[in-house]
KEDOKE-783983 format. One line per field, with one value per residue (C-alpha): residue number from 1; x, y negated, z negated. Coordinates in nm, 2 decimals. Each point is the difference from the previous one (the first is absolute). Layout:
n c(NUM,...)
east c(X,...)
north c(Y,...)
up c(Z,...)
This chain:
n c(1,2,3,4,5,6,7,8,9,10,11,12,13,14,15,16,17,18,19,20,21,22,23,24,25,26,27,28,29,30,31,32,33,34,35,36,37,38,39,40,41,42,43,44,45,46,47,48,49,50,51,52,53,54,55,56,57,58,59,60,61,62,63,64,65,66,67,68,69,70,71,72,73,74,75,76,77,78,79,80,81,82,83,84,85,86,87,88,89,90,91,92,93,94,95,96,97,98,99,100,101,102,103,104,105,106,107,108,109,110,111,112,113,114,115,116,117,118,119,120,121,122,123,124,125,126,127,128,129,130,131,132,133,134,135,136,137,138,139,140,141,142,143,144,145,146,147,148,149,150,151,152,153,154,155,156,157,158,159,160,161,162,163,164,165,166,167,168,169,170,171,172,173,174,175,176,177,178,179,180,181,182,183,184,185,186,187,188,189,190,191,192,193,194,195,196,197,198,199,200,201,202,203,204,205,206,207,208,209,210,211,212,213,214,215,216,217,218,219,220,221,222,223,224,225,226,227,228,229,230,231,232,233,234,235,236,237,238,239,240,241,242,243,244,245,246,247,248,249,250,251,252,253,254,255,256,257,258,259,260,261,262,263,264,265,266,267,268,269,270,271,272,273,274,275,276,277,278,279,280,281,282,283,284,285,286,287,288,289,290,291,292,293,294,295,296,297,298,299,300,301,302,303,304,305,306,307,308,309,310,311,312,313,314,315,316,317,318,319,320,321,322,323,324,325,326,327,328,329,330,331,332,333,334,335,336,337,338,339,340,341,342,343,344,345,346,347,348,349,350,351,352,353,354,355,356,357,358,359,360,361,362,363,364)
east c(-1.79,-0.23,-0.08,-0.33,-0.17,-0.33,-0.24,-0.29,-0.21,0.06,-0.31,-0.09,-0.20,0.28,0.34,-0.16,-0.02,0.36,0.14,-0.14,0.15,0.38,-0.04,-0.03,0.28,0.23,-0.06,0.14,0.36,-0.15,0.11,-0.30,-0.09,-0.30,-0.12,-0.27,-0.15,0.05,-0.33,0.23,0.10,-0.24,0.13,0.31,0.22,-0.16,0.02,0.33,0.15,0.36,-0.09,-0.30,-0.01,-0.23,-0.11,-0.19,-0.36,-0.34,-0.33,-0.12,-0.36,-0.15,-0.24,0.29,0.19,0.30,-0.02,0.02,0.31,0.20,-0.13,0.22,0.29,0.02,-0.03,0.24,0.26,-0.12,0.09,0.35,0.04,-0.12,0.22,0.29,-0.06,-0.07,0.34,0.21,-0.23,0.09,-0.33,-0.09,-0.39,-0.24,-0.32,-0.31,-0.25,-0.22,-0.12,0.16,0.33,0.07,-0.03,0.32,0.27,-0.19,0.01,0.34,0.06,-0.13,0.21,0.29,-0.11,-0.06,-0.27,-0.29,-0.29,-0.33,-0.20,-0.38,-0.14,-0.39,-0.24,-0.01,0.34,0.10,0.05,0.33,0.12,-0.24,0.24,0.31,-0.14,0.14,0.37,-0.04,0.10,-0.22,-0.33,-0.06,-0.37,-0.14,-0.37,-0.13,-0.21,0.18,-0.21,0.23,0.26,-0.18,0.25,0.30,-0.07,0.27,0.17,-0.14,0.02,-0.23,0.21,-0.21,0.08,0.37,-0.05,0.23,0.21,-0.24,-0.28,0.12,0.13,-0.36,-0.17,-0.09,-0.14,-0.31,-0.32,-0.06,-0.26,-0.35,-0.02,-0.10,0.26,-0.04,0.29,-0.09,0.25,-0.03,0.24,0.01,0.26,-0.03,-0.29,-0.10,0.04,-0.20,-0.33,0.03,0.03,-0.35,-0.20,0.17,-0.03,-0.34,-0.07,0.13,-0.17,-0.31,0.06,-0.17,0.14,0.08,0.16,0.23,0.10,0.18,0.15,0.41,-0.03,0.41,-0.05,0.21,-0.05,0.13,0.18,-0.26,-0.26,0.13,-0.16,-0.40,0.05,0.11,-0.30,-0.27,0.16,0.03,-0.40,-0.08,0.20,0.20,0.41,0.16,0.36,0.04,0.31,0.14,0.19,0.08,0.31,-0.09,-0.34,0.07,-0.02,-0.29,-0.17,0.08,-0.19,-0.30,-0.37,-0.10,0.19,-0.10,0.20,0.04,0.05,0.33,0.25,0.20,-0.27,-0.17,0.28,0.05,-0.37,0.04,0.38,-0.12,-0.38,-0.20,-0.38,0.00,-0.28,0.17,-0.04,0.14,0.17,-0.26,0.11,0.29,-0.04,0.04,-0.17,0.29,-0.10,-0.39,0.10,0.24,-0.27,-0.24,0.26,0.03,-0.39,-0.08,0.26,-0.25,0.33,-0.20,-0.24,0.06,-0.17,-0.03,0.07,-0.23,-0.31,0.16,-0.11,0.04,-0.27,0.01,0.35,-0.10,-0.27,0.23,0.22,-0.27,-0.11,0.41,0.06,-0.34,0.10,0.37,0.00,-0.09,0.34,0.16,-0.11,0.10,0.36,0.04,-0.10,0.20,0.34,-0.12,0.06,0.38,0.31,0.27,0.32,-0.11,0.31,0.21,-0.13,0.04,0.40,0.04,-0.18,0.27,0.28,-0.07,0.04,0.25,0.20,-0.16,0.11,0.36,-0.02,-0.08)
north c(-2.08,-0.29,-0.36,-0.04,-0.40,0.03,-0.30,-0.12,-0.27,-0.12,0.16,0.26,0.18,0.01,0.05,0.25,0.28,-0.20,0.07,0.38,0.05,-0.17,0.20,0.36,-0.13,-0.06,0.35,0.10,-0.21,-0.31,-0.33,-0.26,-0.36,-0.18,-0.28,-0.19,-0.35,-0.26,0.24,0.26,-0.15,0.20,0.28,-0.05,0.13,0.36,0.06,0.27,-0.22,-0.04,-0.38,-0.18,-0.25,-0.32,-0.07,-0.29,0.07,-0.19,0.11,-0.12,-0.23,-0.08,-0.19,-0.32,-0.05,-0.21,0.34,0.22,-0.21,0.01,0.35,0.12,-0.20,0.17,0.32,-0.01,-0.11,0.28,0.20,-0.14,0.05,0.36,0.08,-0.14,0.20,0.31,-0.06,0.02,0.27,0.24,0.20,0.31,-0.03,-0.26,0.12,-0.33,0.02,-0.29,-0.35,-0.29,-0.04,0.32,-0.17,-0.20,0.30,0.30,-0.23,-0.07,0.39,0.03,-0.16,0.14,0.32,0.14,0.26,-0.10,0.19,-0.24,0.16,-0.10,0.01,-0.05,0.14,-0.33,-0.08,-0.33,-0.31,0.00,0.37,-0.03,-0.25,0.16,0.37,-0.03,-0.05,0.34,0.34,0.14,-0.10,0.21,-0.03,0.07,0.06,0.26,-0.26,-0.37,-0.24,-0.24,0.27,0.26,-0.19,0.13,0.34,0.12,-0.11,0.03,0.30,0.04,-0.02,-0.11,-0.30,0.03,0.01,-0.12,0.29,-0.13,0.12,0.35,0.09,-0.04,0.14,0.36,-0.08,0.15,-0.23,-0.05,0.16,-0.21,0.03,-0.23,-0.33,-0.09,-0.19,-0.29,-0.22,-0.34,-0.15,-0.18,-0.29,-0.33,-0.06,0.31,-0.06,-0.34,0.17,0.33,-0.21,-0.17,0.32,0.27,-0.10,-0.11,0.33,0.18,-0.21,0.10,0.38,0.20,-0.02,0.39,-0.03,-0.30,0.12,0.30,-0.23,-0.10,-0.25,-0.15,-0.32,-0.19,-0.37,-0.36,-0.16,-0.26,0.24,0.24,-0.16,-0.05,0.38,0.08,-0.16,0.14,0.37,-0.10,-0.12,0.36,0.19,0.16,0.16,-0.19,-0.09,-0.32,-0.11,-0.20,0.26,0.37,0.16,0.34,-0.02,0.35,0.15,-0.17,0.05,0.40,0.02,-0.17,0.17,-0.33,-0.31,-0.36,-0.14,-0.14,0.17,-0.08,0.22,0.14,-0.01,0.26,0.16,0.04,0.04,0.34,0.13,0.04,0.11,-0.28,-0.12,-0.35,-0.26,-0.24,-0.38,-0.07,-0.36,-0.24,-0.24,0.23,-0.03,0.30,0.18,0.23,0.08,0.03,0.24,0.21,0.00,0.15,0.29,0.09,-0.03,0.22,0.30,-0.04,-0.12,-0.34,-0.24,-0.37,-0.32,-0.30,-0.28,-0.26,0.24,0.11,-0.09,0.10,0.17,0.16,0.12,0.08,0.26,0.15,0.04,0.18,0.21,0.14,0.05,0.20,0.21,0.15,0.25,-0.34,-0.09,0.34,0.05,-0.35,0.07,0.28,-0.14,-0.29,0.24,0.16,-0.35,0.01,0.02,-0.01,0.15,-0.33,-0.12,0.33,0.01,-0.40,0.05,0.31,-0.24,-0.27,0.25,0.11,-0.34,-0.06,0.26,-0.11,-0.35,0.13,0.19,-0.29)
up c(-8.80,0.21,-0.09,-0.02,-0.02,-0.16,0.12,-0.19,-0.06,-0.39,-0.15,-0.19,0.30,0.25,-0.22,-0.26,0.35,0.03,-0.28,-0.01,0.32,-0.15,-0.29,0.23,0.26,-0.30,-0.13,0.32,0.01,0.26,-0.11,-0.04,0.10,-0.03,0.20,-0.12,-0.14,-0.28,-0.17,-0.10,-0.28,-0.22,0.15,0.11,-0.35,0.03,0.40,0.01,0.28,0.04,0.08,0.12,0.24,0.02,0.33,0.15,0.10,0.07,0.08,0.34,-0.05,0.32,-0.14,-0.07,0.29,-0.20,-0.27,0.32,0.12,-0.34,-0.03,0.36,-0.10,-0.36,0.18,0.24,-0.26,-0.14,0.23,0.04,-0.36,-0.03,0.33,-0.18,-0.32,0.21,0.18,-0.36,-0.10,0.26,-0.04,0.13,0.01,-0.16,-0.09,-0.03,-0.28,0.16,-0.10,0.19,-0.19,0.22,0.36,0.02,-0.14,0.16,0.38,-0.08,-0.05,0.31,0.21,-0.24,0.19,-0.35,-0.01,-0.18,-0.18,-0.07,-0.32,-0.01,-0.37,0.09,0.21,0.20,0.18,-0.13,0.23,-0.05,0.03,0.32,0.14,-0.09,0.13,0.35,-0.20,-0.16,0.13,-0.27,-0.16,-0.36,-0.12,-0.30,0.08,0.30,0.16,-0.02,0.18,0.28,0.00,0.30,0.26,-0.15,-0.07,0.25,-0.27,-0.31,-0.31,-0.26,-0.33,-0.31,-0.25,-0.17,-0.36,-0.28,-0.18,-0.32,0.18,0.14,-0.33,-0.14,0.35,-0.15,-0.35,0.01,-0.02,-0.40,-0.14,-0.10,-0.41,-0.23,0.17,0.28,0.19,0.26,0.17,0.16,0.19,0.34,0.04,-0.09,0.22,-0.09,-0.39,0.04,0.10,-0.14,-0.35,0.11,0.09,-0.22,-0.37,0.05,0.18,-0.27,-0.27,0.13,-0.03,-0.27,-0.35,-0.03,0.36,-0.09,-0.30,0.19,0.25,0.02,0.23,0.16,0.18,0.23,-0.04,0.04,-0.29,-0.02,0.01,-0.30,-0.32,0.19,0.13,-0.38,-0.15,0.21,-0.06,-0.38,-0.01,0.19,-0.20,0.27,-0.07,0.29,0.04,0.22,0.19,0.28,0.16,-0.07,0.06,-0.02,0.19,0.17,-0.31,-0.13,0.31,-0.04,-0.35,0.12,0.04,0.28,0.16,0.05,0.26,0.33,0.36,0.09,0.15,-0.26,-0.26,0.21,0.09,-0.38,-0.11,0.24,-0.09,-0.36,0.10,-0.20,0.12,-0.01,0.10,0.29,0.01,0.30,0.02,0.15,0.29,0.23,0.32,0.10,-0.30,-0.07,-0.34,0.06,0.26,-0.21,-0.29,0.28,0.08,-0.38,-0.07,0.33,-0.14,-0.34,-0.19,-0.15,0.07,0.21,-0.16,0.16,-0.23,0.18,-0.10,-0.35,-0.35,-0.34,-0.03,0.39,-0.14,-0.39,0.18,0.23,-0.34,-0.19,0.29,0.07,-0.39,-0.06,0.31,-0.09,0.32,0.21,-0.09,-0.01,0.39,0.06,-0.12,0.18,0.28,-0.03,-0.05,0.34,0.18,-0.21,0.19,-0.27,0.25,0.27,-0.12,0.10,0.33,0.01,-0.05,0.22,0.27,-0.09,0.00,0.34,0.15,-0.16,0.18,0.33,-0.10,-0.04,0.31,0.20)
């Protein structure tokens, strides 16, 4: 039996691979800790950890040197902090998620002499994982080709996305047949939610009559945007069931025909467990365009289609609607295609990676 910390920044994208990766150590007798941000409060009651620690973080902005300053100070405390909780912890291994909150614990690891592996979600290496990669004795990718990563493949091994146990126990239902529903889902975060509650009902208000009528539309979207979403499905006639947040998206997901959503990490990593064609609005504004880039990988396997939401309309989006729903074997290839991307066991080969070093961090 190892201790394991878990390190992750406190959203969805970085402690869902997390919590899949707790969820298969645990299986296997390792104790868990998880070292994160204030953020994981909306998480925080489901993550199997046997504690989780809060530890001080900032993220760096060059562009306001007295930020910057108060920035370094926060992250060298930290550091001290995260060294301290380390010390009481008496890990084995710590394996880093990314996202800024991870700097400060997986440095103070570090120079613990703990053995670290760095996991890389997107098919752009993150600023921050980029500046915690030299820490790492082992860099875990989920996509073939990550851009910014090529000067550590000495150490780096192609591993795929950790999934939740949700989504693995849903990974081999077949694609559902085309008859006379048809199942879409929406969802994309709340930034996500805002515009997808712009573009789709519109979109789907302009649809054919004898096409809506077989439509079951399940929408994500904000609290405030619930009752105007309701009213233009209402006036179009459309079976939709609206909420704020889903619990059992995985399964949802697994019984739809096409997905709305956007490009991030562990949607997509998702989107291709279960084998579902989706059309990919990548989040405007990134700087590195990690999700426009992990759209592109998806759409050049034939697995969905990326949209760009500066050039996107209702009607741009109600036509690409009609066209997919006329063509059911569209979506059937696109499914298929999209399950070839899938890598439902990343999170076996994730822990056996973890294991290992832990032994080499006991043997040290």
């Amino acid at each position: 039996m190892s201790t394991f910390v878990l390190m992750a920044g406190g959203t969805g994208g970085h402690l869902f691979p997390a919590m899949a990766l707790a969820q298969e150590l645990r299986r296997r007798g390792h104790i868990i800790h998880l070292m994160t941000d204030h953020r994981v409060t909306g998480y925080g009651d489901r993550f199997p950890a046997t504690q989780t620690h809060i530890v001080p973080s900032a993220t760096p902005s060059v562009g306001d040197p007295a930020r910057f300053v108060v920035a370094g100070f926060t992250i060298l405390w930290g550091i001290l902090v995260g060294w301290t909780k380390l010390l009481g912890i008496k890990a084995d291994a710590v394996v880093g998620f990314g996202g800024y909150p991870v700097y400060p614990p997986f440095v103070a690891a570090s120079l613990s002499g703990l053995p670290g592996v760095l996991h890389e979600q997107n098919a752009v290496m993150g600023r921050a994982n980029r500046a915690l990669a030299r820490f790492a004795r082992v860099l875990a990718l989920s996509f073939e080709r990550t851009a910014k990563a090529e000067s550590y493949a000495d150490k780096s091994l192609l591993v795929g996305n950790p999934v939740r146990d949700r989504v693995r126990a849903v990974a081999d239902m077949p694609y559902p047949g085309i008859g006379d529903s048809l199942w879409l889902l929406v969802f994309g975060g709340s930034q996500g939610a805002r515009a997808f509650a712009e573009l789709v009902p519109p979109a789907i208000a302009e649809l054919p009559p004898a096409l809506r009528s077989r439509l079951r539309v399940t929408q994500q979207c904000r609290p405030e945007d619930l009752d105007r979403v309701a009213e233009v499905y209402r006036q179009a006639k459309v079976n939709v069931e609206l909420s704020a947040f889903f619990d059992d998206l995985p399964e949802r997901m697994a019984q739809s025909h096409l997905v709305i959503s956007r490009a991030g990490a562990s949607t997509i990593a998702e989107l291709t467990a279960i084998g579902r064609p989706a059309i990919l609005v990548p989040l405007p504004g990134a700087i590195d365009a990690d999700q426009k880039n992990n759209a592109l990988v998806v759409e050049a396997a034939g697995g969905g289609w990326v949209a760009e939401q500066a050039t996107l309309s209702p009607h741009s989006l109600g036509t690409r609607l009609a066209q997919l729903f006329e063509e059911p074997q569209a979506l059937q290839k696109a499914a298929a295609a999209a399950k070839s991307l899938g890598q439902p066991e990343a999170v076996t080969k994730l822990a056996d990676i973890a294991e290992a070093l832990a032994g080499r961090g006991k043997a040290t």
